[in-house]
C-alpha positions in Angstrom: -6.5 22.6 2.3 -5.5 22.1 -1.2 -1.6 22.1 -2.8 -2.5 25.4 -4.6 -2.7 26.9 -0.9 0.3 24.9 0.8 2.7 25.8 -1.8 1.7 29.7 -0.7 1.9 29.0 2.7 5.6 28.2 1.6 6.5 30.6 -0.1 4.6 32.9 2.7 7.4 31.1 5.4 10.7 31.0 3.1 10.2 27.3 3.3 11.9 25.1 0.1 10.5 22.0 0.5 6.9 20.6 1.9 5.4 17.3 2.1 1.3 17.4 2.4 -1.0 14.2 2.9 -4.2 14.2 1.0 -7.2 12.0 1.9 -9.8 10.7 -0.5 -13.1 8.8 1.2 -11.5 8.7 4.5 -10.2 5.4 2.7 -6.8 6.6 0.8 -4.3 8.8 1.5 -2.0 10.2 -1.0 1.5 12.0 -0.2 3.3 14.8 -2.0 6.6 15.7 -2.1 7.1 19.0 -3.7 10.1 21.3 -4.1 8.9 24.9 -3.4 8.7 27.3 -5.5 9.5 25.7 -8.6 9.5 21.8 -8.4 9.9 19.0 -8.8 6.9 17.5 -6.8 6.0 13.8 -6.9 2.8 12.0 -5.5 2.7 8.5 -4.2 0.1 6.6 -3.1 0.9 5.6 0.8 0.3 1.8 1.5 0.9 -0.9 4.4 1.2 2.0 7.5 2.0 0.9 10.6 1.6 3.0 13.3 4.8 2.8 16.2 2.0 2.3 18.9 0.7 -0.5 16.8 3.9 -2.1 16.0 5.2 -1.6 20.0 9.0 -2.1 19.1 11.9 -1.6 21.6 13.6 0.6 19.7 14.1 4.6 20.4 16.1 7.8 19.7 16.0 11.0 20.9 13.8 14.0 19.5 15.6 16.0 16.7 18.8 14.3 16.7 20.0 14.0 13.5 19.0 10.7 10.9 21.4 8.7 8.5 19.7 8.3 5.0 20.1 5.4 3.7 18.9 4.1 -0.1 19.6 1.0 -1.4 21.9 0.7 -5.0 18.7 0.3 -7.1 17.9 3.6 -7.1 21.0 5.3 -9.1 20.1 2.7 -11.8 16.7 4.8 -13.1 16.6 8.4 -13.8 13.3 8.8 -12.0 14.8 7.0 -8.4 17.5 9.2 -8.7 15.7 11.8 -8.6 13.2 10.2 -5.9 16.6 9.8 -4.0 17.0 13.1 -4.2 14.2 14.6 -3.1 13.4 12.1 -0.2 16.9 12.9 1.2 16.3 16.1 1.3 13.2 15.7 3.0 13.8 13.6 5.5 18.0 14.8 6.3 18.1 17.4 8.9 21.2 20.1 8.0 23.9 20.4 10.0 24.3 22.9 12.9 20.7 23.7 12.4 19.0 25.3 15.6 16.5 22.4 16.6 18.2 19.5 15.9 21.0 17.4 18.1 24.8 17.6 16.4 24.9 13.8 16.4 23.5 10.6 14.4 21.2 8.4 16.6 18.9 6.5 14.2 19.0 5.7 10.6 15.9 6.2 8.1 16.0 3.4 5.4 14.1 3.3 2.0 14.2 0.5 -0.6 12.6 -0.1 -3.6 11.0 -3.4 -3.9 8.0 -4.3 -5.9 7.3 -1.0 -7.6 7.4 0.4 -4.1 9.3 2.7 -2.0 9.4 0.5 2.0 10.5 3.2 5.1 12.0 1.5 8.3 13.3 3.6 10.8 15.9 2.3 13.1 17.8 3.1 16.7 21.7 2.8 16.5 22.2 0.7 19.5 25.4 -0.6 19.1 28.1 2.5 17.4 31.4 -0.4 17.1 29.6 -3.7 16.0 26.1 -1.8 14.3 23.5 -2.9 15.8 20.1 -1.6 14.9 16.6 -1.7 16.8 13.6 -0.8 14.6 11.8 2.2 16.1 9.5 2.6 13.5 7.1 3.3 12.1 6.2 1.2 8.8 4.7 2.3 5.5 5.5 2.2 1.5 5.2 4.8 -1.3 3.8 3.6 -4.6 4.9 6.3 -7.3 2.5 7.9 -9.0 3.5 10.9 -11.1 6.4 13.1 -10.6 5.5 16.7 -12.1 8.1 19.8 -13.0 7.0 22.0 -11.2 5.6 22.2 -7.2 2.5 20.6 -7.2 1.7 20.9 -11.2 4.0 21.1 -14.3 4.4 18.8 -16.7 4.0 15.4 -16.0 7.8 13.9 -16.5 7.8 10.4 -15.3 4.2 8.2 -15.0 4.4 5.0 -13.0 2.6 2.3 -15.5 2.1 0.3 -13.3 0.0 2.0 -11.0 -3.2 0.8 -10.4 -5.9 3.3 -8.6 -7.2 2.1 -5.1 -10.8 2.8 -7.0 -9.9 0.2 -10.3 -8.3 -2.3 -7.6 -11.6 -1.9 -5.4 -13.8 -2.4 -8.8 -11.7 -5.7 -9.8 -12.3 -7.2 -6.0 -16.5 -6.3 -6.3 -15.8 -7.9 -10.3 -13.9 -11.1 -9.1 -16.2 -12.1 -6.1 -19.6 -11.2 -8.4 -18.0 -13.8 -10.7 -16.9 -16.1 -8.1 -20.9 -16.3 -6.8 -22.5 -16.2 -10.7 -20.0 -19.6 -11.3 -21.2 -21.1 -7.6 -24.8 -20.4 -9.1 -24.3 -21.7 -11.8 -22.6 -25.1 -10.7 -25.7 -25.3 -8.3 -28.0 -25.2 -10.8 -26.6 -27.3 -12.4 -26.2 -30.1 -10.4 -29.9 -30.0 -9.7 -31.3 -30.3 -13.4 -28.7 -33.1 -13.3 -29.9 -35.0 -9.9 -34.1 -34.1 -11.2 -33.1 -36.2 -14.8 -32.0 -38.9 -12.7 -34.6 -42.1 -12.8 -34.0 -44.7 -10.1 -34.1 -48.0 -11.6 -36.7 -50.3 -10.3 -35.3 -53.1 -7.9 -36.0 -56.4 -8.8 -35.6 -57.4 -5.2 -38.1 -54.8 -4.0 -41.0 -57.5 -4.1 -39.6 -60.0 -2.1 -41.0 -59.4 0.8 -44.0 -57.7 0.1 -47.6 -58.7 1.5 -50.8 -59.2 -0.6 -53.1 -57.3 0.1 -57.3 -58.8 0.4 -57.8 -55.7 -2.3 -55.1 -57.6 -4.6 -56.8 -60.8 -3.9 -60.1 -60.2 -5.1 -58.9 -58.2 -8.2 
């Protein structure tokens, strides 16, 4: 399925809003955030997942009851966060009074930017008067990419730079440990040209105790 077709499908079902995962060599998976028909869409690159089976916390909520969205201040201090804010409450906030979803607020869906990165944590309200929270999970953080004007294309209107491809960040690994052996080589070799030039001195001691021979004798 590629976003070309998605963003039809869309259209096709009077939906405004989509997010598709992509997966490249069953090793990365990308997410995109697009506003249908006409944008804005953003990809991120989707790090550190946690599945809630994995994670095996206490917390829970009910199905389709209704999330509090939460951001921390440091998005409404760059223009592309805002707009990230934006988009990933309208994403992930249910409307009110619609059809399949419970007229209440159970659980509250938390995203912070920290290191570049976007962290989701989803949490149980179990306590209304004192606020207590129970993580329900799951886990996982967005790494910007590109944000685009229009759904799934457009021009490209804010570039993360520092994003690094999972590919380049594979390649540096394979570089570093190549030149983490060639230097372990290289020490090795070393040290045995150095321990082959080494003469033992002769000992004057050495003939103390040593027995003549008859050969020594008669010579």
């Amino acid at each position: 399925v590629s976003t070309q077709s998605t963003g039809e499908v869309c259209e096709m079902k009077n939906c405004n809003m989509t997010m598709f995962f992509e997966m490249r060599k069953k090793l990365d998976l990308y997410m995109w955030l697009s506003m249908v028909p006409n944008g804005p869409s953003a990809r991120f690159l989707v790090q550190n997942v946690h599945t809630m089976d994995e994670l095996r916390l206490t917390g829970n909520h009910l199905r389709g009851s209704r999330p509090l969205v939460t951001f921390d201040k440091t998005f409404d201090e760059q223009p592309h966060l805002s707009l990230l804010k934006e988009m990933l409450k309208q994403m992930f906030g249910t409307p009110n009074v619609h059809p399949k979803s419970k007229p209440f607020f159970d659980h509250i869906i938390g995203f912070t930017n920290f290191d570049g990165r976007i962290w989701f944590r989803n949490f149980q309200i179990s306590d209304e008067e004192k606020g207590g929270l129970v993580e329900v999970g799951p886990r996982f953080c967005l790494w910007p990419i590109k944000i685009f004007s229009g759904s799934f294309s457009g021009e490209v209107i804010y570039e993360n730079p520092d994003y690094k491809s999972p590919n380049q960040y594979r390649n540096e690994m394979k570089m570093e440990a190549a030149n983490r052996y060639k230097l372990k080589a290289q020490k090795t070799a070393a040290k045995l040209a150095q321990e082959r030039e080494i003469v033992p001195k002769e000992d004057e001691l050495d003939q103390i105790f040593h027995t003549i021979t008859q050969d020594e004798l008669a010579g």
